[in-house]
PyMOL Python script that loads the backbone (N, CA, C, O; Angstrom):
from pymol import cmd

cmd.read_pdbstr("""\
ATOM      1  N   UNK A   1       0.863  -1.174   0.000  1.00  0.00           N
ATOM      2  CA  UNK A   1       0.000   0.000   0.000  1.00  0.00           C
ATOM      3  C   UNK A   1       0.905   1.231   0.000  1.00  0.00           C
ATOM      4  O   UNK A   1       1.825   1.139   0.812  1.00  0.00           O
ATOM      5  N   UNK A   2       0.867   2.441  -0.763  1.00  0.00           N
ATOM      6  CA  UNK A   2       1.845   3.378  -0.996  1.00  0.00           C
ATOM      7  C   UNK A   2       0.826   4.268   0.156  1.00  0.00           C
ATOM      8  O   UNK A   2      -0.191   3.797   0.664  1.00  0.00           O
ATOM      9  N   UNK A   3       1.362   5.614   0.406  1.00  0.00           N
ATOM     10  CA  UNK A   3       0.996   6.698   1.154  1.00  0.00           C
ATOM     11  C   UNK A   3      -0.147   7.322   0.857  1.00  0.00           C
ATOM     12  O   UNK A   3      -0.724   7.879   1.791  1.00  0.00           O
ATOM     13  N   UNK A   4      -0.854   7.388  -0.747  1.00  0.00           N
ATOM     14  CA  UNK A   4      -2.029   7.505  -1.313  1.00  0.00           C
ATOM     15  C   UNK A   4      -2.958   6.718  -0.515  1.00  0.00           C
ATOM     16  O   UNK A   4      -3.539   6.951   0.545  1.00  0.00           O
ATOM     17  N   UNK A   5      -2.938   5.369  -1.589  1.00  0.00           N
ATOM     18  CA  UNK A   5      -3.848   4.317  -0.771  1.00  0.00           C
ATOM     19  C   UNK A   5      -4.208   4.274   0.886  1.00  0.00           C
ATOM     20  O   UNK A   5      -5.283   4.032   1.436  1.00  0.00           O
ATOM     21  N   UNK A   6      -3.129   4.544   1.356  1.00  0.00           N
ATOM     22  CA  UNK A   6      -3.460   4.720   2.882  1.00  0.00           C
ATOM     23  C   UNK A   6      -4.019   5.539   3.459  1.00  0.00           C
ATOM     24  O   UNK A   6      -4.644   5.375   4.507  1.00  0.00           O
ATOM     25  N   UNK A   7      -3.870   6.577   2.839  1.00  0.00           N
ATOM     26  CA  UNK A   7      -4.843   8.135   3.199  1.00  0.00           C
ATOM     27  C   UNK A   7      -6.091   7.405   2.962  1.00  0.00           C
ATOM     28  O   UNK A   7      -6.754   7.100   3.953  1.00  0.00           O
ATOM     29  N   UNK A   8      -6.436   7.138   2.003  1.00  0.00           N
ATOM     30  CA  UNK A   8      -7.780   7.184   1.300  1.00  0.00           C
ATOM     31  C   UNK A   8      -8.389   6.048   1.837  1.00  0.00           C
ATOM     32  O   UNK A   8      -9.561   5.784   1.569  1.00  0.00           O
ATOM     33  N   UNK A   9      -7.525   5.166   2.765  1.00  0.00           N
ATOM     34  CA  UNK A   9      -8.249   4.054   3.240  1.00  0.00           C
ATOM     35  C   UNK A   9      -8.532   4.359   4.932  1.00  0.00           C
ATOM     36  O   UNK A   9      -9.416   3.754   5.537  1.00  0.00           O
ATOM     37  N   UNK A  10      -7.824   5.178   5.458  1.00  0.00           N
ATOM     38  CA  UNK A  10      -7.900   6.120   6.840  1.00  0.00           C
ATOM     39  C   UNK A  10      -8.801   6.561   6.327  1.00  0.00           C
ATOM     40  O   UNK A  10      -9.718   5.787   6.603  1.00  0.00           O
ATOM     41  N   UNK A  11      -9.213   7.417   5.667  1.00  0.00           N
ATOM     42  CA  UNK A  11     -10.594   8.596   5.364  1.00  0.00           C
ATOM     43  C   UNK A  11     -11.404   7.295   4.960  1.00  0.00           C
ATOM     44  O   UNK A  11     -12.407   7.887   4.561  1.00  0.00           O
ATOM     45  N   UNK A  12     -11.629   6.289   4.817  1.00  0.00           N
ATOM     46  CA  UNK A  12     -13.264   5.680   4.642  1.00  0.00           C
ATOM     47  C   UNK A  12     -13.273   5.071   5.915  1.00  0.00           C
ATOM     48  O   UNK A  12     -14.308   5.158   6.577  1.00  0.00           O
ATOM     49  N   UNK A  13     -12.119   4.360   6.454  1.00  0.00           N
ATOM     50  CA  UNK A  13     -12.628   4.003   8.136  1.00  0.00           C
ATOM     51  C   UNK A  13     -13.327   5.089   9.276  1.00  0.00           C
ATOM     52  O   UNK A  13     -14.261   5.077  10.077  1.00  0.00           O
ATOM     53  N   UNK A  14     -12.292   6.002   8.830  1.00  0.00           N
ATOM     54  CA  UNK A  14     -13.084   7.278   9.770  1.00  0.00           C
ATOM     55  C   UNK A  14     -14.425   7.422   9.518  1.00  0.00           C
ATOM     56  O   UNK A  14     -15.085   7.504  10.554  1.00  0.00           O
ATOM     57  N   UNK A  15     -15.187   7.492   8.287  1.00  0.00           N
ATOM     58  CA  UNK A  15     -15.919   7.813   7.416  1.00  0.00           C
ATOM     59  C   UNK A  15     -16.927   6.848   8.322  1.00  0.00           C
ATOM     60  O   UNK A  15     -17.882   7.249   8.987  1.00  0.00           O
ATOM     61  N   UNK A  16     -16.409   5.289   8.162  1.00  0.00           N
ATOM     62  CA  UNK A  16     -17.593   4.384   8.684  1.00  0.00           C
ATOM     63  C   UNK A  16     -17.787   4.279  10.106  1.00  0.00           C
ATOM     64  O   UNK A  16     -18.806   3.994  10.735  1.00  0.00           O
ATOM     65  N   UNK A  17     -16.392   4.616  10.576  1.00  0.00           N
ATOM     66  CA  UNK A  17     -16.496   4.756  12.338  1.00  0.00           C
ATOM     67  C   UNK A  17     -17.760   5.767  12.616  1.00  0.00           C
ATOM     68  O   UNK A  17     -18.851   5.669  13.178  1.00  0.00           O
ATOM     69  N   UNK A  18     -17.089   6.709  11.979  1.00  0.00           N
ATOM     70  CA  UNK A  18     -18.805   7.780  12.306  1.00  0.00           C
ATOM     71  C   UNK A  18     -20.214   7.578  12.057  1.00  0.00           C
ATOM     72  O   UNK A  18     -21.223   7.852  12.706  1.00  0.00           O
ATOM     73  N   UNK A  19     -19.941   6.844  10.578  1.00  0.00           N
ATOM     74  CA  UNK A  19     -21.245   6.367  10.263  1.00  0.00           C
ATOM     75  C   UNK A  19     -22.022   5.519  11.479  1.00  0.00           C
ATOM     76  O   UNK A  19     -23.143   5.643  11.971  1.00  0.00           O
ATOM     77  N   UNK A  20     -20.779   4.489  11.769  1.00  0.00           N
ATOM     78  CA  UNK A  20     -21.660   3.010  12.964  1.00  0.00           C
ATOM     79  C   UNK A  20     -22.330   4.588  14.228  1.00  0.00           C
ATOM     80  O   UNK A  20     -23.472   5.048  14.227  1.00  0.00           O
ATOM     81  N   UNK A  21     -21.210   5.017  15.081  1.00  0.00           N
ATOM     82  CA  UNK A  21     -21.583   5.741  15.811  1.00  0.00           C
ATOM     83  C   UNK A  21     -22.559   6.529  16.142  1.00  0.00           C
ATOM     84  O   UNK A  21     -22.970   6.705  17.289  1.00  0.00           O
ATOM     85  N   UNK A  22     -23.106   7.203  14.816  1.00  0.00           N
ATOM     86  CA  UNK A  22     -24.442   7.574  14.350  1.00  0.00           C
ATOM     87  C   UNK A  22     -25.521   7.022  14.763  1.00  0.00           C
ATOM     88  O   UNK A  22     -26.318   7.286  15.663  1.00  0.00           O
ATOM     89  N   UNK A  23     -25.402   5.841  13.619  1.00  0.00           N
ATOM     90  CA  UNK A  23     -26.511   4.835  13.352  1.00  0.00           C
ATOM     91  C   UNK A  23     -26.445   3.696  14.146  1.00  0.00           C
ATOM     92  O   UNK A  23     -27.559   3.183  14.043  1.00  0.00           O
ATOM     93  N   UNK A  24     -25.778   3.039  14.858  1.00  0.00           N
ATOM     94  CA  UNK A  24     -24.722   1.544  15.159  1.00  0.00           C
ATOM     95  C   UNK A  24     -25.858   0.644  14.367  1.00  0.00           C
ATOM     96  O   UNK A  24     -26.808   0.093  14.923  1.00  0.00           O
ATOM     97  N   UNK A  25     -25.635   0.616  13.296  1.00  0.00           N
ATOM     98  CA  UNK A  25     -25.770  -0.759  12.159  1.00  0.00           C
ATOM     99  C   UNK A  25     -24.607  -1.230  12.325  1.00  0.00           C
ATOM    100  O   UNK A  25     -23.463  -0.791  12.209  1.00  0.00           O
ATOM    101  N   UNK A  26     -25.350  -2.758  12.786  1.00  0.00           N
ATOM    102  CA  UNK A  26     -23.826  -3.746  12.472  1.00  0.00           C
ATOM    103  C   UNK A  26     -23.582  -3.831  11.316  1.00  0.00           C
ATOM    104  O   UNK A  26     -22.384  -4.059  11.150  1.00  0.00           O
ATOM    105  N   UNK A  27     -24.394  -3.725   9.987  1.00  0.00           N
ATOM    106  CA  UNK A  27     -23.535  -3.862   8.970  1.00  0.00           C
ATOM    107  C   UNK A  27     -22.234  -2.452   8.555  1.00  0.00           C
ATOM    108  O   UNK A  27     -21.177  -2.458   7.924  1.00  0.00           O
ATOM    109  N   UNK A  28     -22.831  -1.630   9.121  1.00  0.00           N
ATOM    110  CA  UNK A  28     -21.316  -0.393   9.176  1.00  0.00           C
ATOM    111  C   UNK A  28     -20.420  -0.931  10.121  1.00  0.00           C
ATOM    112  O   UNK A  28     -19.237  -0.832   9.795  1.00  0.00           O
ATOM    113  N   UNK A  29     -20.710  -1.599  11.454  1.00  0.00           N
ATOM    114  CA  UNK A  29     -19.699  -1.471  12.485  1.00  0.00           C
ATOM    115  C   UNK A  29     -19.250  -2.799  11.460  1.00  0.00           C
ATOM    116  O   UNK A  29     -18.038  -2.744  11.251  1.00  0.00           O
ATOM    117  N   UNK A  30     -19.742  -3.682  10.942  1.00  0.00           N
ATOM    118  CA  UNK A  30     -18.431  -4.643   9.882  1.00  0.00           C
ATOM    119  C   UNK A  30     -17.694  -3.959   9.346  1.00  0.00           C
ATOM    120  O   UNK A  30     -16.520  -4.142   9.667  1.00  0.00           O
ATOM    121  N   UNK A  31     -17.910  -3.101   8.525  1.00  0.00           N
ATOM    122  CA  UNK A  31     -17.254  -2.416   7.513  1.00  0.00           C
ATOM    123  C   UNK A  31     -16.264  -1.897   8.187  1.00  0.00           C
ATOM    124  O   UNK A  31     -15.098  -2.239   7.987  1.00  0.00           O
ATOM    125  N   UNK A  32     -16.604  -1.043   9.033  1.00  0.00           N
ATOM    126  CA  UNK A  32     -15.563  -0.145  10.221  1.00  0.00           C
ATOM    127  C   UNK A  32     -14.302  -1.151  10.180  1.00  0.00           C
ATOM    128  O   UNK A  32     -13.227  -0.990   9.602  1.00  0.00           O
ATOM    129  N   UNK A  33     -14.824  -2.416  11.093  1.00  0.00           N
ATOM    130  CA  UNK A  33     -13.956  -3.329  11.529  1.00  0.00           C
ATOM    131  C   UNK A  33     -12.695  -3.597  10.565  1.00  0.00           C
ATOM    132  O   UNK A  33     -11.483  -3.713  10.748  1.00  0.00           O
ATOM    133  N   UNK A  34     -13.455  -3.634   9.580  1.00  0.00           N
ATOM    134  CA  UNK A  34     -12.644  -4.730   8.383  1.00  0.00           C
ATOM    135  C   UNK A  34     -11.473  -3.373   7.863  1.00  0.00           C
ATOM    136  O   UNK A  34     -10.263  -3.537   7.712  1.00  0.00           O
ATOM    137  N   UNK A  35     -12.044  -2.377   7.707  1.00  0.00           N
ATOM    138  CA  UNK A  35     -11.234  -1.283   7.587  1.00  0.00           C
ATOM    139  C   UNK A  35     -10.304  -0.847   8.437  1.00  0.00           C
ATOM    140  O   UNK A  35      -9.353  -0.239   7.947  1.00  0.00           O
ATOM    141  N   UNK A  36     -10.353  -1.039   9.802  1.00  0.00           N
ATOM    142  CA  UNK A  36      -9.575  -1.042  10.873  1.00  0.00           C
ATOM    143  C   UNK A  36      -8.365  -2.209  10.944  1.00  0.00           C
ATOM    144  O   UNK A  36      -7.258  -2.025  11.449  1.00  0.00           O
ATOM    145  N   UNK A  37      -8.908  -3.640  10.225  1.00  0.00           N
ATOM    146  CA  UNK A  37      -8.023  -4.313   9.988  1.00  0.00           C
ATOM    147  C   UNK A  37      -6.981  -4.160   9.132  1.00  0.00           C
ATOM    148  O   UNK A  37      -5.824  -4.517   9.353  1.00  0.00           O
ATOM    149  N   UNK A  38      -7.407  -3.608   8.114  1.00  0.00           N
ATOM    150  CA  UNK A  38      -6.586  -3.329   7.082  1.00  0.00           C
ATOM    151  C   UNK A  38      -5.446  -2.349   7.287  1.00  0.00           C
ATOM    152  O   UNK A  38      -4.377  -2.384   6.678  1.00  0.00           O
ATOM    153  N   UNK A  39      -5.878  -1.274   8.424  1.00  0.00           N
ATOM    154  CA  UNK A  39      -5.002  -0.203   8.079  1.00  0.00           C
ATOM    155  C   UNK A  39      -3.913  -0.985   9.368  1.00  0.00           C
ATOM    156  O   UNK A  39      -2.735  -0.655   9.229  1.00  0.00           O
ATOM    157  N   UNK A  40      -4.145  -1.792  10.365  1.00  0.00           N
ATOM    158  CA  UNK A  40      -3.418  -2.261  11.949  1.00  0.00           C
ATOM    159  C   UNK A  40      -2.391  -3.135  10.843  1.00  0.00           C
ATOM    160  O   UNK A  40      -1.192  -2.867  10.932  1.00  0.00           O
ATOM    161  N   UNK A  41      -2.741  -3.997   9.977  1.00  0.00           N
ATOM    162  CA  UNK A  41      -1.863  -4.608   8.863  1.00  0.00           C
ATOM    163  C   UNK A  41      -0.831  -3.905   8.007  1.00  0.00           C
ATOM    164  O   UNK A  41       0.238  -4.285   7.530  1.00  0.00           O
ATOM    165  N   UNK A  42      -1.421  -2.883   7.970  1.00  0.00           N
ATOM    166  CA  UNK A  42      -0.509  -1.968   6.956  1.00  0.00           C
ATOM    167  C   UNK A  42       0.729  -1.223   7.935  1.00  0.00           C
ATOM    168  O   UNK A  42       1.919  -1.019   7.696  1.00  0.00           O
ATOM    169  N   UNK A  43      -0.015  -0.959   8.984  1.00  0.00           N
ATOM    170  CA  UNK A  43       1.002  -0.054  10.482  1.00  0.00           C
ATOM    171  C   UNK A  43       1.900  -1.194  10.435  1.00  0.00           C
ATOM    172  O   UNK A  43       3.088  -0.916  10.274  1.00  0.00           O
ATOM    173  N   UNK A  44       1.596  -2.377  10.539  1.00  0.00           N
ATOM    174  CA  UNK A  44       2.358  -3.291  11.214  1.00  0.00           C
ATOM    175  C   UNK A  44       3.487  -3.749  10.068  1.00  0.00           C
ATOM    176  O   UNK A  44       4.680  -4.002  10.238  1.00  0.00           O
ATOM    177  N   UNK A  45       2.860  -3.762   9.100  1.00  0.00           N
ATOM    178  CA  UNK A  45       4.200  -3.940   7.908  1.00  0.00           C
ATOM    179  C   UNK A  45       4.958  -3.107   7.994  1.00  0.00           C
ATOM    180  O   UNK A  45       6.170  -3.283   8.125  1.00  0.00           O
ATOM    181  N   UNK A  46       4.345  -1.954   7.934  1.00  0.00           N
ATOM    182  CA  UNK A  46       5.233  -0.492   7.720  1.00  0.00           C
ATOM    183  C   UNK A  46       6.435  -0.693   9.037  1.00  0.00           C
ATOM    184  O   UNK A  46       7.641  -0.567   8.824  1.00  0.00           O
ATOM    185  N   UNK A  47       5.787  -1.061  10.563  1.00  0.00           N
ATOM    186  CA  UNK A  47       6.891  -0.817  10.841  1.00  0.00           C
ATOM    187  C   UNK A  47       7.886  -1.815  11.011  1.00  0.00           C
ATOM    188  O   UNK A  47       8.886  -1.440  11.624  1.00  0.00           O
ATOM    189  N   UNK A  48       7.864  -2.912  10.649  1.00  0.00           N
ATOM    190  CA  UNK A  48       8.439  -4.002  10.160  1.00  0.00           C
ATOM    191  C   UNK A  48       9.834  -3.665   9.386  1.00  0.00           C
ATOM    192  O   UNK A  48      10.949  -4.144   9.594  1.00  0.00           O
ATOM    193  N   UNK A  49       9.452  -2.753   8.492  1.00  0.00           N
ATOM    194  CA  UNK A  49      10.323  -2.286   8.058  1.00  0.00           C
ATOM    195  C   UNK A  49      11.380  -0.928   8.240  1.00  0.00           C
ATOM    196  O   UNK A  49      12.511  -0.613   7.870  1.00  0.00           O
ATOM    197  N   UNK A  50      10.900  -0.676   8.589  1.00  0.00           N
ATOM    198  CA  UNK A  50      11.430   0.688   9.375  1.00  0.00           C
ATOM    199  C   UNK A  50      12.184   0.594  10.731  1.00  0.00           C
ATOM    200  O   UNK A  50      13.030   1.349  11.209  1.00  0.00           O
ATOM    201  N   UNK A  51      11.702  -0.407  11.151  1.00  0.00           N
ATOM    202  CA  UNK A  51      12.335  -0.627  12.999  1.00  0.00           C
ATOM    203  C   UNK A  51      13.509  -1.290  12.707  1.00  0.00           C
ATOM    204  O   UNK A  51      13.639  -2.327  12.055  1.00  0.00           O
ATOM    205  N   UNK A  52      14.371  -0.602  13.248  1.00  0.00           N
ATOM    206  CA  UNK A  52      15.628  -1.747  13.057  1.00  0.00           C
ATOM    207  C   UNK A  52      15.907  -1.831  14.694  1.00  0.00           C
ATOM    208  O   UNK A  52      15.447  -1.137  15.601  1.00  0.00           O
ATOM    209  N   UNK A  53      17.023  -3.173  14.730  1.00  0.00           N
ATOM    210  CA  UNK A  53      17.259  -3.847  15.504  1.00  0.00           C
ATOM    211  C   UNK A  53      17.964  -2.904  16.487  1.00  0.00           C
ATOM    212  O   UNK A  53      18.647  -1.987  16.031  1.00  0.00           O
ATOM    213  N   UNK A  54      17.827  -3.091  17.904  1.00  0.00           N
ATOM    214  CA  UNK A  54      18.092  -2.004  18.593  1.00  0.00           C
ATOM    215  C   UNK A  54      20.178  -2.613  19.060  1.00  0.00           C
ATOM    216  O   UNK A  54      20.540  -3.744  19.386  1.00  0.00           O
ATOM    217  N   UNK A  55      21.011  -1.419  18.903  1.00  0.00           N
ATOM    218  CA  UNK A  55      22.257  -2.143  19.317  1.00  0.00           C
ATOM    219  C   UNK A  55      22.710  -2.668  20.722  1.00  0.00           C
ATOM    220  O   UNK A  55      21.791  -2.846  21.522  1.00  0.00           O
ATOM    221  N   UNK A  56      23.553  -2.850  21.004  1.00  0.00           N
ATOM    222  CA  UNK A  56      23.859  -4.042  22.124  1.00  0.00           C
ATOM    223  C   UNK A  56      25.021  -3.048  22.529  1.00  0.00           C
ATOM    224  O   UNK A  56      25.785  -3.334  23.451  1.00  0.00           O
TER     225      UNK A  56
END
""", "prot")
cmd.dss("prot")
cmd.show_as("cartoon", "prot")
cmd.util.cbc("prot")
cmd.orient("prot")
């Protein structure tokens, strides 16, 4: 996922977080979820790569 994609996938979770909050339809609080997964996956790659090993 480049820095684009990730914006734009932060702005529809937010988007549905508010929506459930609103309304709480479980079918938004899925959506929320699944969007929340996606981006905790993407954090977690990202810092996968970025963290380096701490020295000794």
């Amino acid at each position: 996922m480049n820095a684009r994609e990730f914006f734009y996938t932060v702005a529809q979770m937010r988007s549905a977080q508010q929506a459930y909050f609103k309304t709480r339809d479980p079918n938004v609080f899925r959506a929320a979820r699944k969007l929340e997964n996606i981006i905790d996956r993407e954090i977690e790659r990202v810092r996968s790569i970025v963290t380096t090993p701490e020295s000794t």
